[in-house]
N, C-alpha and C positions, 0 to 999 in steps of 0.2 A: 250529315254525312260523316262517316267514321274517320278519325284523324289518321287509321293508316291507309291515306290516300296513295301511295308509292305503290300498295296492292291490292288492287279491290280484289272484290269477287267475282265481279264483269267487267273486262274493259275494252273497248273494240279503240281503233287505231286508223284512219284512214281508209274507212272502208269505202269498195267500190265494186259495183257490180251492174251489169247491164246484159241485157237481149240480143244479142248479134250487136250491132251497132248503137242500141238505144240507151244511154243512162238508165238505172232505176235508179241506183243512189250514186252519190257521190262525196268522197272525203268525210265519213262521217267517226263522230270521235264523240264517246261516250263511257262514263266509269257507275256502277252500279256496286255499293257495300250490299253483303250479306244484310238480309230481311229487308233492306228498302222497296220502296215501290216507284220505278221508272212510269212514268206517264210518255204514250208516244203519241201528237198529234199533226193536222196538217191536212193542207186539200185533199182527197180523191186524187190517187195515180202521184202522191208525193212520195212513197215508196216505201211504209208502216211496215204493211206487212211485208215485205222482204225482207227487212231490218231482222222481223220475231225469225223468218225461215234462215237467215243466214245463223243467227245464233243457236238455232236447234239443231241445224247440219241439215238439212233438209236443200239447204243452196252453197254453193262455195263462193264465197268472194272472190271476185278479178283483181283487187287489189289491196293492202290495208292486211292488219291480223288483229282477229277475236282472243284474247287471252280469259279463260276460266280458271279462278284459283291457282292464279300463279304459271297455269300451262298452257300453251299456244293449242290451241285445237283449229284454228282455221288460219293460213300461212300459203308463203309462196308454196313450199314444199308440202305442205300438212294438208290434209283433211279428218279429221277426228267425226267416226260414225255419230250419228244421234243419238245410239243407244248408247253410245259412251258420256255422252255429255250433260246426264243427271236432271233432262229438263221434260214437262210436259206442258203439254201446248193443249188449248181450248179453243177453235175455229169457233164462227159465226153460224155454221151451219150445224154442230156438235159433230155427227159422222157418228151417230150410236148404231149398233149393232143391231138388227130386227128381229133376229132368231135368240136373242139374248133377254133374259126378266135382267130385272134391276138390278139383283144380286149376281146375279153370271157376271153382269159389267163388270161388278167389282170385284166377285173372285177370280176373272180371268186375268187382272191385271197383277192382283196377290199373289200369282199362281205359285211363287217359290217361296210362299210366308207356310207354316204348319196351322192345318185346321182352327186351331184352339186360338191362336192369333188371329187369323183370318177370319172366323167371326168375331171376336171383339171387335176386331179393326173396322169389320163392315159394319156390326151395331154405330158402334160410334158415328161413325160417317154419317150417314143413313137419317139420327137422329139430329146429327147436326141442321143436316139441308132437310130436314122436315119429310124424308121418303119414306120410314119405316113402315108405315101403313098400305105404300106400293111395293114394297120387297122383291110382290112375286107377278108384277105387272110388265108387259112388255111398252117396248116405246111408244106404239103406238097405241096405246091403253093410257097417256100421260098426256099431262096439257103440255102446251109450248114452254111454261115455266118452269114445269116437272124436268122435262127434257132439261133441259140449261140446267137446273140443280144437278141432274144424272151426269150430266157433263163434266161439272166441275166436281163433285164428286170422284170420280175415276183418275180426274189428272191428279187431285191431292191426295187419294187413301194413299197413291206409296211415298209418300212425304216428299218430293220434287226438292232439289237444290235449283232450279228454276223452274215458273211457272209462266207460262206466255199465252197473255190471253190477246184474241184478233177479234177485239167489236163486240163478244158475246154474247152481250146485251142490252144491242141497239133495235132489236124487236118485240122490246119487254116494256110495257108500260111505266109510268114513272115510278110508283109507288113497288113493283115490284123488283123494277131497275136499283132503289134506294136499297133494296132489301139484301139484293145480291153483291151490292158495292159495301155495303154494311158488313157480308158474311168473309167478303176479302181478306178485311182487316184484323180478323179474328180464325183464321184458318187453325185449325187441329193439328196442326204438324210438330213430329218429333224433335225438330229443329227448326228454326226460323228458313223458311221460302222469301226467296228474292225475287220477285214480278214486274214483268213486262206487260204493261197492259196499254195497248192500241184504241184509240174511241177518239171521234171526232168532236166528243163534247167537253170541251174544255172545262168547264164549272163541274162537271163531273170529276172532271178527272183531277184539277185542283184542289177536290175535296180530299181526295184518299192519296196522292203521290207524293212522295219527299223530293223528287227530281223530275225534271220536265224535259224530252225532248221535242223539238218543233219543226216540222221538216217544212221547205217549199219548196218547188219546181227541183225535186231529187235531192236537194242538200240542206242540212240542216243550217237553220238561222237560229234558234236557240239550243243553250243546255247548258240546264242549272237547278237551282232549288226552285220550289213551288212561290216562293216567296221573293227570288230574284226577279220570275217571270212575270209577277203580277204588276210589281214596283216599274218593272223593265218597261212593259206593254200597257202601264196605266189598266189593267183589265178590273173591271169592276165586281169581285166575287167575294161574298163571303167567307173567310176562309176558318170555318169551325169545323173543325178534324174530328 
């Protein structure tokens, strides 16, 4: 963790948010430096993913303030749009386009980059996650794997100041799950991405996180290093990065 701990690049402050009357989370308190990766895990309905949507602006907190790089975007008074908050986010389900090839994905979201960047940018990508050869395929012309590279692909060509993934891929077998947990850590970005990545499997997620949070029944019980968490919980995981 970066010793200017006084100001991260993420830090949420007693957050609190709920359904009419229902807790999802509560009190929760988390600081994330530029390029680390947040590990967030926890039962079913402990409240992950609202955690990723309070942070992209997609939910407003009931209580508690989100500070990015020094500036309150979620507050009693504030709400700071998503589009202002430099993040993209990868669902479980992707949500790609069907009238869209590979490449439309990605040049619709470069739309304000100049040609000549715009395809370097996509060659890059493209080659990275292994698509070049589907360039001109629609989604559903792609395996389930394909899909998920396309996914992630779109959230990173415009270089994301965060990147929040929800479970992506927890319907990928192992061997192809190691593959895309492998591509995380090695992302193509002009600047270091700082990730939120949500997944119930902790040995996974142990492997690739510098920080761990740990949610039960809507509030968190841990949060810390990878290496506090293991010590803390006795957990038995190989820990080779």
């Amino acid at each position: 963790m970066s010793e200017n701990s006084d100001k991260p690049f993420l830090k949420a402050c007693d957050i609190g948010f709920q359904y009419g009357v229902v807790p999802v989370v509560e009190d929760i308190n988390f600081t994330v430096e530029k390029g680390e990766i947040l590990g967030i895990s926890g039962p079913s309905g402990s409240g992950k993913t609202t955690i990723l949507r309070l942070v992209a602006g997609l939910e407003k907190a009931d209580s508690g303030t989100i500070v990015m790089e020094g500036k309150i975007v979620s507050g009693e008074k504030i709400m700071v749009p998503p589009y202002q908050r430099g993040c993209s986010m990868v669902f479980q389900g992707f949500f790609l386009w069907p009238h869209m090839t590979v490449t439309k994905h990605l040049q619709f979201v470069l739309s304000k980059k100049k040609i000549k960047e715009k395809q370097q940018r996509i060659a890059e990508i493209l080659n990275f996650v292994d698509l070049l050869g589907k360039k001109n395929c629609y989604p559903y012309e792609l395996s389930g794997g394909e899909q998920q590279r396309l996914a992630i692909a779109r959230a990173v060509i415009v270089s994301p100041d965060y990147l929040l993934l929800d479970e992506p891929f927890s319907n990928l077998d192992l061997k192809r799950r190691k593959k895309m947990l492998s591509l995380l850590t090695t992302l193509p970005t002009e600047e270091q991405t700082t990730i939120l990545y949500v997944s119930h499997d902790l040995p996974e997620l142990l492997k690739v996180a510098d920080m761990i949070l740990f949610l039960e029944e809507n509030q968190q019980t841990f949060f810390g290093t990878t290496e506090e968490f293991v010590k803390t919980h006795k957990y038995g995981v190989e820990m080779n990065r």
